[in-house]
C-alpha positions, 0 to 999 in steps of 0.5 A: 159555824157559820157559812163565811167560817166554812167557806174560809177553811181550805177544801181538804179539811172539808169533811163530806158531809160539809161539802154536801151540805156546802153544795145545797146551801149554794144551790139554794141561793142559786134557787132563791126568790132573788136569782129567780126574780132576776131570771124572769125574763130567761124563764119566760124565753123556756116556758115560751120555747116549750109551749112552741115544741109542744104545739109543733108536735101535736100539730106534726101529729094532726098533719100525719094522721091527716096524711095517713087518711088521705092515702087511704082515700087515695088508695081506695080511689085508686081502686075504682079506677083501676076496677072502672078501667077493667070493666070498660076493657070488658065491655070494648071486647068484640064479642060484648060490642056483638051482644050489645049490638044485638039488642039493638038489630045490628049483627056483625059482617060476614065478609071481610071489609074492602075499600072503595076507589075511585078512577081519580087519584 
């Protein structure tokens, strides 16, 4: 039996097996040199479109380990500031500011301090 014979019968009195095999014969056409030579320029418009999606994903890949390392050396940063700024709260204590002092001969006021004015106003 020929293609155009099955073709011509009506569905119904299509067996299963002749419909399978009907389903392959017409997707082998569909995939043949012919309909692949016409859908050249489809093909290249998915092949294109995939090579796009591949490159954005590992660049969106490259971008989030970038930003992942650059909150690890912002968070590190962080911490030496925030260490800096206690040491220098430490270190502006009155009683380190008195220790510092002696070393140099300096030694704090017994007496309160007052101010100074003139008759003038």
């Amino acid at each position: 039996m020929s293609s155009e014979e099955i073709n011509s019968q009506p569905q119904e009195a299509l067996t299963p097996a002749q419909r399978v095999r009907n389903d392959w014969r017409s997707l082998l056409e569909k995939v043949s040199y012919k309909a692949i030579v016409n859908n050249i320029p489809f093909l290249a418009f998915v092949v294109l479109l995939c090579v796009l999606y591949i490159s954005n994903s590992h660049r969106a890949i490259e971008m989030q380990r970038e930003a992942n390392a650059q909150n690890k050396i912002l968070k590190e940063l962080r911490w030496k500031y925030m260490d800096a700024k206690s040491q220098l709260m430490y270190v502006k204590t009155e009683t380190q500011v008195i220790k510092r002092a002696e070393g140099i001969g300096l030694k704090p006021s017994l007496l309160p301090a007052y101010k100074i004015t003139t008759g003038k106003k």
